[in-house]
C-alpha positions as CSV (number, residue, x, y, z in Angstrom):
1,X,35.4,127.2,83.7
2,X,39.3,126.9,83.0
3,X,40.2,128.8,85.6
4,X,37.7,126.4,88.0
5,X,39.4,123.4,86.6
6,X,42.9,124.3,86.6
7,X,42.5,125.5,90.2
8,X,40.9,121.8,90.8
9,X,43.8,120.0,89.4
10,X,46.3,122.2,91.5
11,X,44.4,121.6,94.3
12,X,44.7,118.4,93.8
13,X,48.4,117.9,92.6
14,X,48.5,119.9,96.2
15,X,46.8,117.5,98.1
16,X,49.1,114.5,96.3
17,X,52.4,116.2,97.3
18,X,51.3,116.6,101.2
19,X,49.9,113.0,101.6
20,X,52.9,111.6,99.9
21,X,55.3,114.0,101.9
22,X,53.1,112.6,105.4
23,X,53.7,109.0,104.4
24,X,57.2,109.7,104.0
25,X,57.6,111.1,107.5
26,X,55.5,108.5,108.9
27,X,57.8,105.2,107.2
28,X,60.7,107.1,108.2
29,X,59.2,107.5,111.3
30,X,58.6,103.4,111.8
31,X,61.4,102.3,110.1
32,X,62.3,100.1,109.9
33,X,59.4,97.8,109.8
34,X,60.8,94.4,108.1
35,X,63.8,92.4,107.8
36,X,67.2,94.2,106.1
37,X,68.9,92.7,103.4
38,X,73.1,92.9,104.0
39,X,74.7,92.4,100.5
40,X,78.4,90.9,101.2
41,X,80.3,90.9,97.9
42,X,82.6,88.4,99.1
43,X,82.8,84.8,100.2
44,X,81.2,83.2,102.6
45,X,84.5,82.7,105.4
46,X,86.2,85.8,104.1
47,X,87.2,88.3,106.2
48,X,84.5,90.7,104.8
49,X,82.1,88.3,105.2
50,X,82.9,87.7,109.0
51,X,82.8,91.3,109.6
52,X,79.5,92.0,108.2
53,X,77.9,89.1,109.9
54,X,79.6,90.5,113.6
55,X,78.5,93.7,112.9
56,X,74.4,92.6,111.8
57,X,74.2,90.4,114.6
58,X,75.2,93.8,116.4
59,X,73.0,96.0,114.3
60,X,69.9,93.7,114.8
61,X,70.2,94.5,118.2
62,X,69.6,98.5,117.7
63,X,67.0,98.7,114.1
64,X,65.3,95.4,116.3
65,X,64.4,93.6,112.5
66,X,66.4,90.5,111.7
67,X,69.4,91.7,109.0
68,X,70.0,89.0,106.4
69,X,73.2,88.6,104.9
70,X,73.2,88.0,101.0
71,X,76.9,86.8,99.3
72,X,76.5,88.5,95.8
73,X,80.0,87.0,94.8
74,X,81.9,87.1,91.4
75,X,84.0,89.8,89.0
76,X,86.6,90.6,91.7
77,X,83.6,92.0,93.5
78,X,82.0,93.6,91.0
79,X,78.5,92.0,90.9
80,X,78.4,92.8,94.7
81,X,79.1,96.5,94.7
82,X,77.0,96.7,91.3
83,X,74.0,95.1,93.8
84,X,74.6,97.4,96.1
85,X,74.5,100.5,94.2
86,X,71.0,99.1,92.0
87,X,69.1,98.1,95.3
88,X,65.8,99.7,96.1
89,X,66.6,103.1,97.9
90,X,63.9,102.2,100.6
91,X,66.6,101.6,103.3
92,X,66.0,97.8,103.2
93,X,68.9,96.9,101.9
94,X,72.8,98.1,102.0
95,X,76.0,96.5,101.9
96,X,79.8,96.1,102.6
97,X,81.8,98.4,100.3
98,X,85.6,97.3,100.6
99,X,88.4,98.4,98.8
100,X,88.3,97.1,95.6
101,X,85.5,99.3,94.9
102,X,87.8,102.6,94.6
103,X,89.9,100.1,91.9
104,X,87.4,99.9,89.5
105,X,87.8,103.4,88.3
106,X,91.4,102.5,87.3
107,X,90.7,99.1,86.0
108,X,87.4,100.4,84.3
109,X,85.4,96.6,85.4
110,X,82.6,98.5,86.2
111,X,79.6,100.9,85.5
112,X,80.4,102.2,89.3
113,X,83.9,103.5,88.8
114,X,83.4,105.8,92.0
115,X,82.6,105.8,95.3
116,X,79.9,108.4,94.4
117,X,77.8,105.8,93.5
118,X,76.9,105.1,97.2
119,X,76.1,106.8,100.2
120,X,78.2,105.9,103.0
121,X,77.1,105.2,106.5
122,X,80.2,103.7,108.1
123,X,84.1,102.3,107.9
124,X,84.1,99.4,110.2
125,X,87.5,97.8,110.0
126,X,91.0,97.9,108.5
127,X,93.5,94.9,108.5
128,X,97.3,94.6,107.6
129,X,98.4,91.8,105.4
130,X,100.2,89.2,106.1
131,X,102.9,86.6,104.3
132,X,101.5,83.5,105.4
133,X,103.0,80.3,103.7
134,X,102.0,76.2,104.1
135,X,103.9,75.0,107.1
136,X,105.1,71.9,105.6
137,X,106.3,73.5,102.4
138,X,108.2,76.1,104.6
139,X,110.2,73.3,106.7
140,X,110.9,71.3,104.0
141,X,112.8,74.4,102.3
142,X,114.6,75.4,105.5
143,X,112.2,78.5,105.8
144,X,112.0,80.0,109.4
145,X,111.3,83.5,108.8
146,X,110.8,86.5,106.5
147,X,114.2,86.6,105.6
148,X,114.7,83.2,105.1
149,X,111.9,82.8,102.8
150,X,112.9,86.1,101.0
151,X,116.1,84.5,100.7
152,X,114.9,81.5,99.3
153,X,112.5,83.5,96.5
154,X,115.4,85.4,95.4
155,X,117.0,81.6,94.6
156,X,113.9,80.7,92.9
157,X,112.7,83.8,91.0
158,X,108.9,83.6,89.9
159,X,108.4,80.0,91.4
160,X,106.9,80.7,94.6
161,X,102.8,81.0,94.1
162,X,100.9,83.6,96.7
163,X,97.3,83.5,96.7
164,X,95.3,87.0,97.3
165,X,91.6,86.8,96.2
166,X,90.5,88.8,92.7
167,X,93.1,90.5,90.1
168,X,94.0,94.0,91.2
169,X,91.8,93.1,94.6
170,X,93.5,94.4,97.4
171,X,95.3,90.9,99.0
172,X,96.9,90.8,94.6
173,X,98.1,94.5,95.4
174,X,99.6,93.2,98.7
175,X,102.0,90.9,97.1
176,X,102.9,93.4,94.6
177,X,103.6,96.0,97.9
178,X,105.7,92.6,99.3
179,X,108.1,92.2,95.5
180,X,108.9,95.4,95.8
181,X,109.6,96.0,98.9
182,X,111.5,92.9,99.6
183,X,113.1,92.9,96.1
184,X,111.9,89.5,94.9
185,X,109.8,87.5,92.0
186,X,106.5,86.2,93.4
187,X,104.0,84.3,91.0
188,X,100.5,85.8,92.1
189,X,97.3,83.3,91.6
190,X,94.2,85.2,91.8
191,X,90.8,83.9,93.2
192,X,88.0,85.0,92.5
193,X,85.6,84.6,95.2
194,X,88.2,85.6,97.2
195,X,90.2,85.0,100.4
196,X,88.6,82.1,101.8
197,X,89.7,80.0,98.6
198,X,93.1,81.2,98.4
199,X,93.6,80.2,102.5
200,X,92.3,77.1,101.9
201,X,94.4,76.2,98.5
202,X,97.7,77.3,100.9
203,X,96.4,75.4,104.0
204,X,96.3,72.3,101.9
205,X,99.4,72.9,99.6
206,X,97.4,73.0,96.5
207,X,98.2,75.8,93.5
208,X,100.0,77.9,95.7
209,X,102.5,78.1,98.6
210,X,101.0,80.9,100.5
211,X,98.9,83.7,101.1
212,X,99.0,87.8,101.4
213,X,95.8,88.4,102.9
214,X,95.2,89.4,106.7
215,X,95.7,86.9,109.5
216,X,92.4,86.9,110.9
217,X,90.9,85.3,107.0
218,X,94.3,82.8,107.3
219,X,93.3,82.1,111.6
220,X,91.7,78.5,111.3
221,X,94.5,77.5,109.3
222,X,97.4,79.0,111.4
223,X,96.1,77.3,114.8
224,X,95.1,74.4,112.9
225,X,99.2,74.2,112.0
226,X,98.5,74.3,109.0
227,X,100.1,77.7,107.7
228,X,102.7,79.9,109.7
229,X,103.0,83.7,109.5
230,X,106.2,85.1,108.6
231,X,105.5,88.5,109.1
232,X,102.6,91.3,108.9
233,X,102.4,93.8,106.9
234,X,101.3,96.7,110.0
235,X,102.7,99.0,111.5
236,X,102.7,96.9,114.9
237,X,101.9,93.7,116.3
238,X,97.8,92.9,116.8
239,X,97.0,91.3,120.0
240,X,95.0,88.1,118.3
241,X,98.5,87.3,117.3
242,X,101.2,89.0,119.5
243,X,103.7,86.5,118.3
244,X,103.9,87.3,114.8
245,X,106.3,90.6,114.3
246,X,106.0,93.1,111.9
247,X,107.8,92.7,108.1
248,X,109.1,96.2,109.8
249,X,110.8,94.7,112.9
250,X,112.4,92.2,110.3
251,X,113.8,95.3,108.3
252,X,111.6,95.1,105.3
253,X,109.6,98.1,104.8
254,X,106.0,96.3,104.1
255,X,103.2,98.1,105.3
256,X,100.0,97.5,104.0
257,X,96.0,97.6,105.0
258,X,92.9,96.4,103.5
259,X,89.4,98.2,104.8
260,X,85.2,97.2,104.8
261,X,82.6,99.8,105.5
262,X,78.6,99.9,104.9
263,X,77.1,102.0,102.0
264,X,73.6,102.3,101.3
265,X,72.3,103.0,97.1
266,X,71.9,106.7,96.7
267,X,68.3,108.2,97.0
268,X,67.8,106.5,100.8
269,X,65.2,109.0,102.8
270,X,67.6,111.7,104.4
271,X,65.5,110.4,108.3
272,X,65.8,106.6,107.3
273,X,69.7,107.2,106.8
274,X,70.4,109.3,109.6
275,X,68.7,106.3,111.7
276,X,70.9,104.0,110.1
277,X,74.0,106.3,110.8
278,X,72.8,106.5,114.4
279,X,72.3,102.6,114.7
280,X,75.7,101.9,113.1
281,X,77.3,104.7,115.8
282,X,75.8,101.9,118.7
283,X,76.3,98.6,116.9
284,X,80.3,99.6,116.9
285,X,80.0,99.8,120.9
286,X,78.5,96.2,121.1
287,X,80.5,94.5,124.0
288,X,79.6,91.0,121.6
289,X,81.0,92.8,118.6
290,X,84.3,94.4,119.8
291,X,84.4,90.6,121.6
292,X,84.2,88.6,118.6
293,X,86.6,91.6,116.3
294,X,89.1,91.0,118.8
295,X,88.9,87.3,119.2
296,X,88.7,86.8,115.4
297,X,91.5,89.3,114.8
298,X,89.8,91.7,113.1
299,X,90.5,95.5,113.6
300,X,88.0,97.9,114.6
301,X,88.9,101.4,112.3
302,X,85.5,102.9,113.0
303,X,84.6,106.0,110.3
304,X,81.5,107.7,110.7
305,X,79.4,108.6,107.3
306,X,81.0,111.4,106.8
307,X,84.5,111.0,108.1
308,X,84.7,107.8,105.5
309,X,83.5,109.7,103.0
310,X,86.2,112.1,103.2
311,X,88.3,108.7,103.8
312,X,87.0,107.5,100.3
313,X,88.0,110.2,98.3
314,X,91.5,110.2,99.9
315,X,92.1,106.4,98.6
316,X,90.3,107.2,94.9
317,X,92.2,110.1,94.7
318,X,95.7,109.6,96.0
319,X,96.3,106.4,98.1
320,X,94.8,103.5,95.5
321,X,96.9,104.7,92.2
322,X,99.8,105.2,94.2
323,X,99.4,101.8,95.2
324,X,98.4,100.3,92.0
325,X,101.7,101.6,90.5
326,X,104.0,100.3,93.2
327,X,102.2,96.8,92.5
328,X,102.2,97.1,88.3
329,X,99.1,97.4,87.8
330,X,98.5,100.3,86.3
């Protein structure tokens, strides 16, 4: 009789594991079947935040379901990447890891210290920095150019504000790459939503005099006449803004990159992801998308999932606390 039953309940535990193992294929199968949830954990403006809209639009066009983009803002981007690694593994939702997220380790601001803590599907972009300062705070101290405004923070040590977005975010680590390569005092003002505020406190001359985020976050401002680029922080010129030379070509050696990419939360069905890989793979082709990156001045730095992994693990490893150092902030 114990043997009978015991062979019921296997039979049965059997059954269980088989039907639940069929559904599985079959949702990965038809997924996805409902609208996506994109968590940004920046601003609404931002730079991230215009990537990841480009690239859903783009996206939406491959899955065919509507991608929504959510702004999980705050904590230097903490309570977006924390979001991102506690969503349902379903494949319903992912988000834009950037590269503050390989900063918390250091800085210990988070229960996700690691990159581990996500499954990458793609790097989408990487962007220099640049020194971008109000226009008519520039004339009226007889500043023209990189070294003239070097020149003029080395007469006024620790006077001149730059706005990058969080503490220890990547645009902050930018203006410590900038004192020490071009020797000089800078007062850093940190925002914590990000690179949209800080733009917008320059543009209008308001607690600070510039900015060290990229040029495409700082765009509206810069045609507007607002700001003026003195110099970018790349290796060469971008074409959105052929004008503006390097900080190299003006012989200080700045050179300095922020990234975005997508991560799903761990546990994500191996055929759901690899659609998701595959859709990412075709969304980066979009004529619209490269379009608007180029027009917008965004780079295009595609990594596929496992190329950015390997990418990831570089920066946590090496590249970040090198960085961090240079800047004083660890």
């Amino acid at each position: 009789m114990k043997k009978s039953l015991l062979k019921t309940i296997g039979s049965l535990i059997l059954v269980c594991a088989m039907t639940v193992g069929a559904m599985s294929t079959v949702m990965a199968a038809d997924y996805p079947t409902k609208p996506i949830t994109a968590i940004c954990p920046w601003g609404a403006g931002g730079g991230t935040d215009s990537c990841v809209r480009a690239f859903c639009e783009a996206l939406q066009k491959e899955l065919g379901q509507t991608i929504t983009v959510d702004n999980r803002t705050g904590a230097g981007g903490v309570t977006g990447h924390e979001a991102i690694a506690d969503a349902e593994p379903d494949g319903y939702t992912f988000g834009s890891i950037t590269f503050e997220v390989v900063t918390y380790n250091l800085l210990e601001t988070s229960d996700y210290k690691s990159y581990e803590n996500y499954d990458p599907l793609c790097r989408l972009n990487a962007d220099a920095a640049g020194v971008t300062v109000n226009k008519a705070w520039a004339e009226a101290n007889g500043i023209t150019d990189l070294a003239t405004f070097i020149d003029y923070c080395k007469e006024h040590p620790g006077e001149v504000r730059m706005g990058g977005s969080s503490n220890a975010s990547v645009w902050h680590i930018a203006g410590g790459y900038l004192m020490n390569a071009a020797d000089i005092d800078l007062r850093m003002v940190t925002f914590a939503d990000g690179a949209a505020s800080a733009v917008q406190a320059a543009a209008q001359g308001v607690d600070v005099e510039g900015v060290t985020v990229s040029l495409a976050e700082a765009r509206s401002f810069i045609e507007s006449g607002d700001l003026i680029c003195l110099g970018l922080m790349g290796e060469e010129r971008i074409p959105a803004f052929p004008d503006v030379p390097t900080c190299k070509e003006q012989g200080v050696d700045a050179v300095y990159t922020t990234w975005r990419g997508f991560a799903l939360p761990l546990g994500v069905d191996d055929e759901i992801r690899q659609i998701l890989q595959d859709a990412c793979a075709k969304a980066v082709e979009d004529p619209d998308f490269i379009e608007y990156m180029n027009n917008a001045g965004l780079g295009i730095a595609y990594l596929n999932a496992e190329e950015f992994k390997e990418f990831l693990q570089q920066q946590e490893d090496v590249d970040v606390p090198a960085a961090m150092e240079a800047a004083d902030l660890i």
